[in-house]
C-alpha positions as CSV (number, residue, x, y, z in Angstrom):
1,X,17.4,8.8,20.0
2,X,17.3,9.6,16.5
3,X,21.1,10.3,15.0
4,X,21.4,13.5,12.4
5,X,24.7,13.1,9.6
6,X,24.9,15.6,7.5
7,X,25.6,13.7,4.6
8,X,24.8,10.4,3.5
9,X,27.1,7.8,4.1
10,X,27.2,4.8,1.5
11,X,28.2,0.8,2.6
12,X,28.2,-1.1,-1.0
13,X,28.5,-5.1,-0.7
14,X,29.2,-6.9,-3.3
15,X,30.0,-11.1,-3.3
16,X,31.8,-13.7,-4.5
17,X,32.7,-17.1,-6.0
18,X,29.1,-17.6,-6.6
19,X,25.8,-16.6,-6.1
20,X,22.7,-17.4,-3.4
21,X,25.1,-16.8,-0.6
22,X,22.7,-14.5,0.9
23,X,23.9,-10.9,0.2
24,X,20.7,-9.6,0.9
25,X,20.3,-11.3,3.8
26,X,23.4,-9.8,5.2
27,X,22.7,-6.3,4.1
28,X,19.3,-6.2,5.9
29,X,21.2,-7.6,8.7
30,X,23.9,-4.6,8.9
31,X,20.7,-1.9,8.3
32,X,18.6,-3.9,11.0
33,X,21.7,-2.9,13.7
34,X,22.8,0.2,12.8
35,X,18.8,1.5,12.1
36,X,18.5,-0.2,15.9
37,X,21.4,2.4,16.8
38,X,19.1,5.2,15.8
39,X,20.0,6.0,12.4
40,X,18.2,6.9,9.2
41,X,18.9,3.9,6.8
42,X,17.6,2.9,3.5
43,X,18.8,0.3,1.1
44,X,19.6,-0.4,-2.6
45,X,19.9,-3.4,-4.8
46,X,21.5,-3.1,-8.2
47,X,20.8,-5.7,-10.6
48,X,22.8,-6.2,-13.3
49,X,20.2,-8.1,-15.9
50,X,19.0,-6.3,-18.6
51,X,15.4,-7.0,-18.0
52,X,13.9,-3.3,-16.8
53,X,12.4,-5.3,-14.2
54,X,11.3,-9.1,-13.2
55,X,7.8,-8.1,-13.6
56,X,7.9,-10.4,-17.2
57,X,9.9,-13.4,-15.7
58,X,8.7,-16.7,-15.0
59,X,8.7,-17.6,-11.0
60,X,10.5,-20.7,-12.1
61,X,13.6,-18.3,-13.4
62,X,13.4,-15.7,-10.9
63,X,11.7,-16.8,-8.1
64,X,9.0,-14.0,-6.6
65,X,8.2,-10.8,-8.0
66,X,8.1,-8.4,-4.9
67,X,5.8,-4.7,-5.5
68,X,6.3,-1.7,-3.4
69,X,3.4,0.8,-2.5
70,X,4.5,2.7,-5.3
71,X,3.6,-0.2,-7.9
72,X,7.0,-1.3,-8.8
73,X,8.2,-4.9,-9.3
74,X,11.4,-5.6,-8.1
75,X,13.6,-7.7,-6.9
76,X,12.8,-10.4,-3.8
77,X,15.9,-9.1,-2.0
78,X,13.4,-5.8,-1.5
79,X,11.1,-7.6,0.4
80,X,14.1,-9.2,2.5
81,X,15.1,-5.5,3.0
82,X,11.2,-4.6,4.0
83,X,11.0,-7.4,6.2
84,X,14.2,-6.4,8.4
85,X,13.9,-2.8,8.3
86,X,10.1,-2.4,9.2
87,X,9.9,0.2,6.5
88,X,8.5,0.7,3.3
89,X,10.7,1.4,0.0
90,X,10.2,2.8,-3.2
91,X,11.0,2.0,-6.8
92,X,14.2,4.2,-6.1
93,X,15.0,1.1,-3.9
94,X,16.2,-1.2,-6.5
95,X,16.9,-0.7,-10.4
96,X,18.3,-3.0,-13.4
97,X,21.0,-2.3,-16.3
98,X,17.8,-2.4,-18.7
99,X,16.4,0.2,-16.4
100,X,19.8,2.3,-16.4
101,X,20.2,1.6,-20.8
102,X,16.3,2.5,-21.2
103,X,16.9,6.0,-19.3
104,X,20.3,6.9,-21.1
105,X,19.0,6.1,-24.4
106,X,15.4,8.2,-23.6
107,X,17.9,10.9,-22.5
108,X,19.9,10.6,-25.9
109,X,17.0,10.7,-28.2
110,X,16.0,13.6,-26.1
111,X,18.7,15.7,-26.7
112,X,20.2,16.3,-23.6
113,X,23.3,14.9,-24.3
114,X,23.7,17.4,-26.9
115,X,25.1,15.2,-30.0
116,X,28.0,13.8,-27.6
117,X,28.6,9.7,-28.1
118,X,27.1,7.9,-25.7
119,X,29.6,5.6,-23.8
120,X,30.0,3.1,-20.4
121,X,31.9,6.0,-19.4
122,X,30.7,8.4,-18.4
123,X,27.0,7.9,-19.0
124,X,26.0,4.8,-17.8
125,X,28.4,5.0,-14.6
126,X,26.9,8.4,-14.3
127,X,23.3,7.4,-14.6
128,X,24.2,4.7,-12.0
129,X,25.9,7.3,-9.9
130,X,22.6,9.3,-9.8
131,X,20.4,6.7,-9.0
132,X,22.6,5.8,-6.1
133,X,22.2,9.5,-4.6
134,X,18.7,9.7,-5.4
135,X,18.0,5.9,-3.4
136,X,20.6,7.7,-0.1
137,X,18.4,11.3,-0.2
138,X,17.5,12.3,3.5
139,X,19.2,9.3,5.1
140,X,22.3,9.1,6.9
141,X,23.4,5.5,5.7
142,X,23.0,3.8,2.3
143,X,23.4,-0.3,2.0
144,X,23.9,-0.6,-1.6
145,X,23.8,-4.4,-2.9
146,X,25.4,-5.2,-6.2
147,X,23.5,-8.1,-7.7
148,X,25.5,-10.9,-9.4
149,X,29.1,-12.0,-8.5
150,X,32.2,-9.9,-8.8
151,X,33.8,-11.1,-12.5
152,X,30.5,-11.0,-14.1
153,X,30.9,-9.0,-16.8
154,X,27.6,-7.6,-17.3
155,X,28.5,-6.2,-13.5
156,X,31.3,-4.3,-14.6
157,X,29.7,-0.6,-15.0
158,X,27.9,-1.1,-11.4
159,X,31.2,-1.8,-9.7
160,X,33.2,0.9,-11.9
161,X,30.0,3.5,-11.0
162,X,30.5,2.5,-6.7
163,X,34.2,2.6,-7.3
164,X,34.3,5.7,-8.8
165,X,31.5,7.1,-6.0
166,X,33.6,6.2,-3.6
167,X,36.7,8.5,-4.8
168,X,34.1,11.3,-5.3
169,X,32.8,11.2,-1.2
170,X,36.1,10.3,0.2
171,X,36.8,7.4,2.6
172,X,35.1,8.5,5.3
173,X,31.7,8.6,3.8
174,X,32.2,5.4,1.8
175,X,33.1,1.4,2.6
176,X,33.3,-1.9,0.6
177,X,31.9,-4.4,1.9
178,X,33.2,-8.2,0.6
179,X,31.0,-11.5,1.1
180,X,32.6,-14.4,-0.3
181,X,32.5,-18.7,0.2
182,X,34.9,-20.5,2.8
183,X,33.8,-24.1,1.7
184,X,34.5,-27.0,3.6
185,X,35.6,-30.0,1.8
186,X,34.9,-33.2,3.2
187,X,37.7,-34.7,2.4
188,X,40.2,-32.7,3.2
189,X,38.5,-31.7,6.6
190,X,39.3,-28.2,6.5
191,X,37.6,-25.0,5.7
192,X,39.3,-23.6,2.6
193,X,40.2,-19.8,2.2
194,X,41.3,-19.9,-1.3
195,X,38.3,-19.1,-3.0
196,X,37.9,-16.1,-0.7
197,X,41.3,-14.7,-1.7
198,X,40.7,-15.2,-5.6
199,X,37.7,-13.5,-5.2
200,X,39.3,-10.4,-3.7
201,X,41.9,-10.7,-6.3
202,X,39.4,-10.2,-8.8
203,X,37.6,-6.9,-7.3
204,X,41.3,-5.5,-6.5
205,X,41.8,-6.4,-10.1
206,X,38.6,-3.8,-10.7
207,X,40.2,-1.1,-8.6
208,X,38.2,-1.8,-5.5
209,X,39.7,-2.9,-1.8
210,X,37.4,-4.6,0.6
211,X,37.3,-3.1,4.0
212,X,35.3,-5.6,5.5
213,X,35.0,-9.8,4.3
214,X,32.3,-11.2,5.4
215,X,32.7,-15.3,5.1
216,X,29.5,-17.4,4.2
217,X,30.4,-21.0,5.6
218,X,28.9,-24.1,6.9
219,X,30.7,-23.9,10.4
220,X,32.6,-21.4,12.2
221,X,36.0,-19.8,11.6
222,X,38.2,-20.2,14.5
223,X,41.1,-17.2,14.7
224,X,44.2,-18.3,13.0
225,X,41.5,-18.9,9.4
226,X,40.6,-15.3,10.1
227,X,43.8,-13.8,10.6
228,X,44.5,-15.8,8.0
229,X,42.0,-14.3,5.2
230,X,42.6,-10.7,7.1
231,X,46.2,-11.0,6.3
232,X,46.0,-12.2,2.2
233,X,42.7,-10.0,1.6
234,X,44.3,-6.7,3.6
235,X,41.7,-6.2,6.1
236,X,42.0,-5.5,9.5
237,X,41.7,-8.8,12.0
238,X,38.2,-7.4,13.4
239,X,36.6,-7.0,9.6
240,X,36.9,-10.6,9.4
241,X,32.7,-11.5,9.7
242,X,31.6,-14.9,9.5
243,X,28.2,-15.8,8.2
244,X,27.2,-19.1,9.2
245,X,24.3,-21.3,8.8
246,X,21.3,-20.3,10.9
247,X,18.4,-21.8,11.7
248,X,16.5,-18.2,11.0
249,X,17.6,-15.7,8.3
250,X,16.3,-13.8,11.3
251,X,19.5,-15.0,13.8
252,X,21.9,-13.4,11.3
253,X,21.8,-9.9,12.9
254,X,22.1,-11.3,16.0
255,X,24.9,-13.3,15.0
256,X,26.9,-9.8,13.3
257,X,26.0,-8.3,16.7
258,X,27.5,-10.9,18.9
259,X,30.6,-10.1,16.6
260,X,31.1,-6.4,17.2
261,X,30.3,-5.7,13.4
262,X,29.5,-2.1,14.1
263,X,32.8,-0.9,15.4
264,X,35.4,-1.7,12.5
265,X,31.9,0.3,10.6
266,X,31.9,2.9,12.7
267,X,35.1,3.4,12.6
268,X,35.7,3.4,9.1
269,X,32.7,5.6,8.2
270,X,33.5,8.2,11.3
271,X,29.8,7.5,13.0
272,X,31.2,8.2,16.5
273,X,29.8,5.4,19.6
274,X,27.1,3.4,18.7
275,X,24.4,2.3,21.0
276,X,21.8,-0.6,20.5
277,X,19.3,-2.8,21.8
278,X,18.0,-6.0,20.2
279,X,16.0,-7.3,23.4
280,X,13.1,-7.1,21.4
281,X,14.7,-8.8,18.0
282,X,16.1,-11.8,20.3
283,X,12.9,-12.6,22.3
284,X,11.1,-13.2,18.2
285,X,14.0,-15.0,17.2
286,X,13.9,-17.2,20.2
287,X,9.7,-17.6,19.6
288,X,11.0,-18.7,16.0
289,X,13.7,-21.1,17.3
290,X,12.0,-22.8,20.1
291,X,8.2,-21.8,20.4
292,X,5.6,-23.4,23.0
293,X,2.9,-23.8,20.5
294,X,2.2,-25.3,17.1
295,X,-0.1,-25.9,13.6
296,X,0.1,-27.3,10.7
297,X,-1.7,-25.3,7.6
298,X,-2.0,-26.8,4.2
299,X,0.2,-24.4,1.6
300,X,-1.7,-25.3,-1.7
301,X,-0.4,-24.2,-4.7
302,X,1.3,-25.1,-8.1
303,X,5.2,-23.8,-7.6
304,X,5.4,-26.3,-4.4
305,X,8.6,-27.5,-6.0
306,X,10.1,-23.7,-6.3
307,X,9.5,-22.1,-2.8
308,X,11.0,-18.8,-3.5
309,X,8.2,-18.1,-5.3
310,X,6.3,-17.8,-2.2
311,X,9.2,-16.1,-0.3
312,X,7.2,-13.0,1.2
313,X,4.4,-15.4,2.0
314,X,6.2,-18.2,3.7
315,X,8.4,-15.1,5.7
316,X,4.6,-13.5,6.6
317,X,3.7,-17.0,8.3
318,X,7.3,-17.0,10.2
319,X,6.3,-13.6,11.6
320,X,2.9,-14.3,12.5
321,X,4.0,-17.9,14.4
322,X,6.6,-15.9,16.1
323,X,3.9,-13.3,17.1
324,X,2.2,-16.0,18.9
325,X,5.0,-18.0,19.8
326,X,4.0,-20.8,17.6
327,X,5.6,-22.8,15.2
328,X,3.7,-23.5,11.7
329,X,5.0,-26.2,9.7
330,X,3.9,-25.9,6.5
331,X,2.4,-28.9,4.2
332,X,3.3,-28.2,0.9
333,X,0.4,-29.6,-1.5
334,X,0.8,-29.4,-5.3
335,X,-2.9,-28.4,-6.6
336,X,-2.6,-30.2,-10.0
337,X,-2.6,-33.5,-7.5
338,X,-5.7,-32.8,-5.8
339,X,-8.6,-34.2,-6.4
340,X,-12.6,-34.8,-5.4
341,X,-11.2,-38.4,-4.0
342,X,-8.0,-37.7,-2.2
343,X,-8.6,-33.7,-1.0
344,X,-10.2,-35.3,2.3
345,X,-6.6,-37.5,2.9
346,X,-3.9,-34.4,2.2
347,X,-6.1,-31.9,4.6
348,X,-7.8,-34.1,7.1
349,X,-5.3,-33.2,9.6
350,X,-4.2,-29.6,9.1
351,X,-5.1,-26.6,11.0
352,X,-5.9,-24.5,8.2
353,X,-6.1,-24.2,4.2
354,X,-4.4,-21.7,2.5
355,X,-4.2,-21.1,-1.2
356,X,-1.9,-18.4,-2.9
357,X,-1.8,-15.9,-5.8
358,X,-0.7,-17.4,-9.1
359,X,-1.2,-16.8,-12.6
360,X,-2.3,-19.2,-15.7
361,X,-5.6,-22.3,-15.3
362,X,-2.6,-25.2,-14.4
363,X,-3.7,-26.2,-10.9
364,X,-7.2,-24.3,-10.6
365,X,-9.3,-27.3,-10.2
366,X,-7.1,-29.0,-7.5
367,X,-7.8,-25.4,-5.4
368,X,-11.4,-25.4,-5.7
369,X,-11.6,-28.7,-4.4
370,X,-9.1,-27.8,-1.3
371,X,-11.6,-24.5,-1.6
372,X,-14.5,-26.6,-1.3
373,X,-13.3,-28.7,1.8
374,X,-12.3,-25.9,3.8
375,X,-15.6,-24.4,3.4
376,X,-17.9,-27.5,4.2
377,X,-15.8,-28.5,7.3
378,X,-15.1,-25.5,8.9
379,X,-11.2,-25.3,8.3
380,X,-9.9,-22.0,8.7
381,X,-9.3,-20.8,5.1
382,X,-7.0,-17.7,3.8
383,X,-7.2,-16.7,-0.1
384,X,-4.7,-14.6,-1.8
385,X,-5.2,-13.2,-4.6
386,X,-6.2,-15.9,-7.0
387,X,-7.5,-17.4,-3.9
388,X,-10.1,-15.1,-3.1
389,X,-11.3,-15.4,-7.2
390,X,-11.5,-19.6,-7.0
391,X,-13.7,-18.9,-3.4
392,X,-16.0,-17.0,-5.2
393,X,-15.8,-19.3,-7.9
394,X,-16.4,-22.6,-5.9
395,X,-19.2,-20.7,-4.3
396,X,-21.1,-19.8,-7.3
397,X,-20.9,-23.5,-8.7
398,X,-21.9,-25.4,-5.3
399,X,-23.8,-22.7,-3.4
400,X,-25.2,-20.5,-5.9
401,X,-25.1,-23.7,-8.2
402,X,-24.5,-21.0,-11.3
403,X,-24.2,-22.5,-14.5
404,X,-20.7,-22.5,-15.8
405,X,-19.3,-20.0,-13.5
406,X,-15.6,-19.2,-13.9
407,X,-13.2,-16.5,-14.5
408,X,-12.5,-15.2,-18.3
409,X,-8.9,-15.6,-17.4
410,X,-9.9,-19.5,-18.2
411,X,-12.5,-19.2,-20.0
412,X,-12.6,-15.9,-21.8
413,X,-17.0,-17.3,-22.7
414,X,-18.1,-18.4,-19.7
415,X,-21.6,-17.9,-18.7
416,X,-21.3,-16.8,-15.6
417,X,-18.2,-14.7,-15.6
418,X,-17.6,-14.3,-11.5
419,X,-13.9,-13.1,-11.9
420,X,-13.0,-10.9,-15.3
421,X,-10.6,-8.2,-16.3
422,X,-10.3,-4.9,-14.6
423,X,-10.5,-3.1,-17.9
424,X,-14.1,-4.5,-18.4
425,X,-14.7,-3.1,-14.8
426,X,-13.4,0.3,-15.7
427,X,-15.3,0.4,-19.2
428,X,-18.5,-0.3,-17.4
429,X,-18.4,1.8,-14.3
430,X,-16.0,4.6,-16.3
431,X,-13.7,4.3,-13.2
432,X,-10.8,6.4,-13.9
433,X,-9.5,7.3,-10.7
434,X,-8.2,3.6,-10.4
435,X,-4.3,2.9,-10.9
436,X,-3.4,0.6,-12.9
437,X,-0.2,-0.1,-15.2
438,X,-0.1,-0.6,-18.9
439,X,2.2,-4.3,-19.6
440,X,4.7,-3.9,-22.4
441,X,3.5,-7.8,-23.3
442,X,-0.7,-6.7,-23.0
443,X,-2.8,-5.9,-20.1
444,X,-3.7,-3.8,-18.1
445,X,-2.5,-4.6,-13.8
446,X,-3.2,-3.4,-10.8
447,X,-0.3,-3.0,-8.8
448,X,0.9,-1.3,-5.4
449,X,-0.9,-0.1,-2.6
450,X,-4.2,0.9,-2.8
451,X,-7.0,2.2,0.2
452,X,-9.4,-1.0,1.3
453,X,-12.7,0.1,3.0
454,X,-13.4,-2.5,5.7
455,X,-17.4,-3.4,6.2
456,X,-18.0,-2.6,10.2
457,X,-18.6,-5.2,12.4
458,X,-17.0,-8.0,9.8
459,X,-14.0,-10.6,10.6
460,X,-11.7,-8.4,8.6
461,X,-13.1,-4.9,10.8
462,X,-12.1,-7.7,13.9
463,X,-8.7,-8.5,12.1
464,X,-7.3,-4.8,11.7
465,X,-8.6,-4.1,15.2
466,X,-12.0,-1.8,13.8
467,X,-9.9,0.0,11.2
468,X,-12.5,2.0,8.6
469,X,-9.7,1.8,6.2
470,X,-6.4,-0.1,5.3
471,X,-3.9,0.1,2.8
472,X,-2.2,-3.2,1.4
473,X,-0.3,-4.3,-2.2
474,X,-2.2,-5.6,-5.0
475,X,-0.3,-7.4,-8.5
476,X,-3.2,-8.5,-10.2
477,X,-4.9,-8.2,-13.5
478,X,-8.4,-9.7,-12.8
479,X,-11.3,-8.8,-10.9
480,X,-14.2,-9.9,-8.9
481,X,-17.1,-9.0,-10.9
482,X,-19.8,-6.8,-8.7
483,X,-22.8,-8.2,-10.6
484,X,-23.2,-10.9,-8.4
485,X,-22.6,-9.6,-5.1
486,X,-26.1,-9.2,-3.9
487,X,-26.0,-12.9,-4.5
488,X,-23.2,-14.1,-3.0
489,X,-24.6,-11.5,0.5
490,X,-27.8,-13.1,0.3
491,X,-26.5,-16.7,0.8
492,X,-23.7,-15.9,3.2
493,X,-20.7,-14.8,1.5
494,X,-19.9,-11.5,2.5
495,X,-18.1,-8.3,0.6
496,X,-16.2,-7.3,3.8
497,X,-13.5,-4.6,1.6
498,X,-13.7,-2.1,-1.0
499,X,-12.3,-0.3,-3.1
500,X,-13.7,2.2,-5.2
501,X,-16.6,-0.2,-6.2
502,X,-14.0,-3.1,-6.5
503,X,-14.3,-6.0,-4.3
504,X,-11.2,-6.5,-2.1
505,X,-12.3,-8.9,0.1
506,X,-14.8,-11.8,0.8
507,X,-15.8,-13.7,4.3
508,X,-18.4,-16.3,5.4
509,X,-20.6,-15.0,7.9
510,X,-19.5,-16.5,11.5
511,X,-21.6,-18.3,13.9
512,X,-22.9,-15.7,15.9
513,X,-23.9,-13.4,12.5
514,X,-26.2,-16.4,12.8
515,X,-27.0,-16.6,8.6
516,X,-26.4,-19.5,6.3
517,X,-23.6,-20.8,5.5
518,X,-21.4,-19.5,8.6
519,X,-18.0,-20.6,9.1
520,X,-15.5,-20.0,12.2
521,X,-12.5,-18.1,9.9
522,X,-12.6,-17.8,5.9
523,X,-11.4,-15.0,4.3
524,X,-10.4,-14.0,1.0
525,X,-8.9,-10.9,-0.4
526,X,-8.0,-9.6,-3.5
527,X,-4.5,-7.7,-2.4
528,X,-1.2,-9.8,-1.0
529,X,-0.8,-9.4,2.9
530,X,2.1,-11.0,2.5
531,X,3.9,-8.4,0.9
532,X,3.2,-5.5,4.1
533,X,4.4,-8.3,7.1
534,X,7.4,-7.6,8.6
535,X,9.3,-9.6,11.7
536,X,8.3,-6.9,14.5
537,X,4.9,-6.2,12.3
538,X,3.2,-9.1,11.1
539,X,0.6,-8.4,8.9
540,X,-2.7,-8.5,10.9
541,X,-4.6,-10.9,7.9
542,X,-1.9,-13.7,8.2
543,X,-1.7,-13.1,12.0
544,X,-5.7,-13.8,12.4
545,X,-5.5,-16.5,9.8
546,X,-2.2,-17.9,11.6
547,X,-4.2,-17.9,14.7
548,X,-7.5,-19.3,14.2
549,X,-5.5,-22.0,12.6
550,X,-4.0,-22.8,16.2
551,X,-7.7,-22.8,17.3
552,X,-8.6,-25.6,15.5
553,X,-8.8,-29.0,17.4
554,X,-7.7,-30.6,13.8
């Protein structure tokens, strides 16, 4: 039954020590239960960098660039929040200091500060303020994650804006939230607590009091460390929450759960008894831990050494696996190693072939070849992105044998130019009803969610269950070019999605269509799957692929 507050309540968690020790993972975790309680939540992150946004960053600095249906790029900790929540957020969902600077200073040349001097405070803390109650509009709780760790200085005006928020709502609309490092050092053989109580130091030194610690360690507290860090950091025994290692991001609700996390909250922010069920959460989690079935699927792509840049798409495959109560192990395969004589060795074994979105030519040709033997043996293949571009690529050079066929993103004069930039696309079909976004380096991308037609009859009509139409998330600056898609139809390769003349996705015919150049499961589409799958909602492209995969005797 669906709660009513009449104001929003805020929970702000900040960290400690150092970073990576999974804030975001632990505020999805405290939204999963108290959303599970029947409660309107929405989260926040707050990044402190003064990029406006990661949209410009390399994968190797900042790991994935996660987009929301609204088009914006944010932080990966969004899609952690998506993922958990089973909802979709907004660009209101996360913002940056470069983001906060750009709209004060638009404001001051503006006018609307009528000649006053700009300063930290109050401007910036206000414009931080506002975003806050903008992000907590029509929701009952807030989660509001402060990027970075506390003593950063470039962090400073974020936890001077949720301090001061705090004294502006009162305490019982309002809690802080604490996640800090209890190392344990070999040598001595004992968890240490010390860095825990520095930490604390530090944000009381700020003006802020934790009400709850949450302790990121290797193994379990037992009571008397507890009391212990409850008694220097002046919390209550019961706000004492340990975060241990898990085998599952997807265990650490369960684990707050099994704690009682929600009283000492409920308490603090007034909620009243609160009721919840995770049946359903722990029977996935349990499919994720110890499944009855199991694939292997060849992850081919070029930032095989930096995972996180495929965060969203190795989380999709953990929510499809645990969908069917299957476990995919994942062979990672760098595509600037493969080649015509060794493709047959790295996939002869694997249940399916998948290759990712990406940007730049480093790898291409090690794809088309995995491309290539997918195709001619039947493998169940999924393109993303990129990977839809290099099918219809290796199709036009080995099926369609096209001279020099290849995207203008290589090779800007290419004969045949099968994939080329969405502003040629407008210029020529004078397409303005098309979104795109205008990049401060150059070039024009399509991002967020747009409407995909689905061909009747097709895999992909089978794969969204005879949906007409589906929405999913595009980042993307190229384009399949339409000129030769009576072509590729005529010889097997089918246009199965649309959008507004655009071609969204691509399939081989299947055995029964009974045309040339069938094939048991290969798709490719233009948009990312990845970024709409969600634990209890798996996106239904990487559930099919994910599926036929565990169909194939290989």
């Amino acid at each position: 039954m669906q709660k009513n507050l009449n104001e929003t309540k805020y929970i702000f968690i900040t960290g400690g020590v150092l970073s990576s020790l999974g804030k975001g993972i632990a505020a999805a975790s405290i939204a999963t239960l108290l959303k599970n309680t029947g409660l309107k939540v929405s989260m926040l992150k707050a990044d402190p960098y003064i990029n406006v946004d990661p949209g410009t960053m390399s994968p190797l600095e900042h790991g994935e660039v996660f987009v929301t249906d609204d088009g914006a790029e944010t932080d990966l900790d969004l899609g952690h929040y998506e993922r958990f929540l089973d909802e979709s957020l907004s660009q209101d969902n996360n913002f940056t200091t470069g983001r906060v600077y750009s709209s004060v200073i638009e404001k001051e040349r503006r006018g609307d500060y009528l000649g006053k001097t700009i300063q930290v405070i109050p401007h910036i803390v206000g414009e931080i303020v506002g975003r806050i109650k903008k992000a907590g509009e029509g929701r009952d709780i807030l989660i509001v994650e402060i990027g970075g760790t506390v003593g950063d200085i470039e962090g400073l005006p974020f936890l001077e804006a949720i301090r001061a928020l705090r004294i502006e709502v009162g305490r019982k609309r309002a809690m802080n939230i604490h996640l800090t490092l209890v190392p344990f050092i070999k040598v001595a053989g004992e968890l240490k607590t010390k860095p825990t109580q520095h930490s604390v130091g530090e944000l009381r030194r700020i003006g802020i009091s934790p009400d709850m610690i949450i302790c990121r360690a290797e193994q379990p507290l037992n009571r008397e460390l507890k009391d212990k860090i409850a008694a220097s950091c002046g919390v209550e025994r019961n706000c004492v929450i340990e975060s241990i290692d898990s085998a599952s991001i997807y265990q650490v609700p369960l684990a707050f759960y099994n704690q009682d996390v929600l009283t000492p909250i409920a308490e603090i922010l007034n909620l009243g008894e609160l009721k919840l069920d995770m049946r359903n959460w722990d029977s996935l989690v349990k499919r994720i831990i110890a499944p009855t079935k199991e694939t292997t699927i060849a992850f081919v792509g070029k930032y095989v050494d930096l995972k996180e840049s495929y965060k969203s798409l190795t989380e999709s495959i953990i929510h499809a696996g645990a969908s069917l109560d299957a476990r995919v192990n994942l062979k990672w395969i760098d595509s600037e190693k493969i080649e015509p004589s060794n493709v047959e060795e790295l996939l002869k074994d694997v249940g399916g072939v998948l290759v990712a979105g990406g940007f730049g030519e480093r790898g291409v040709s090690g794809k088309i070849e995995a491309i290539k033997y997918a195709r001619e043996n039947g493998v169940p293949y999924l393109g993303i992105c990129l990977g839809m571009q290099l099918a219809l690529i290796e199709f036009a050079r080995n099926v369609l044998r096209l001279e020099d066929a290849n995207s203008v993103e290589f090779k800007p004069e290419c004969v045949n130019p099968i994939i080329y930039l969405i502003d040629s696309f407008i210029d020529a079909h004078g397409q303005t009803q098309i979104r795109t976004h205008q990049s401060p380096v150059g070039g024009t991308m399509r991002l967020g969610a747009y409407a995909c037609d689905v061909k009747p009859g097709s895999l992909l009509s089978q794969i969204y269950g005879g949906a007409k139409s589906v929405k999913e998330r595009h980042r993307h600056r190229y384009e399949a070019n339409p000129k030769y898609r009576a072509e590729f139809e005529a010889n097997g390769l089918i246009v199965s999605g649309e959008s507004d003349g655009l071609i969204e996705a691509v399939e081989l015919s299947s055995p029964a269509a009974g045309a040339k150049n069938s094939h048991p499961w290969f798709v490719g589409v233009q948009f990312h799957p990845e970024f709409t799958s969600r634990l209890t909602n798996p996106n239904p492209v990487v559930l099919g692929f994910i599926k036929a995969s565990l169909g194939n005797p290989k």
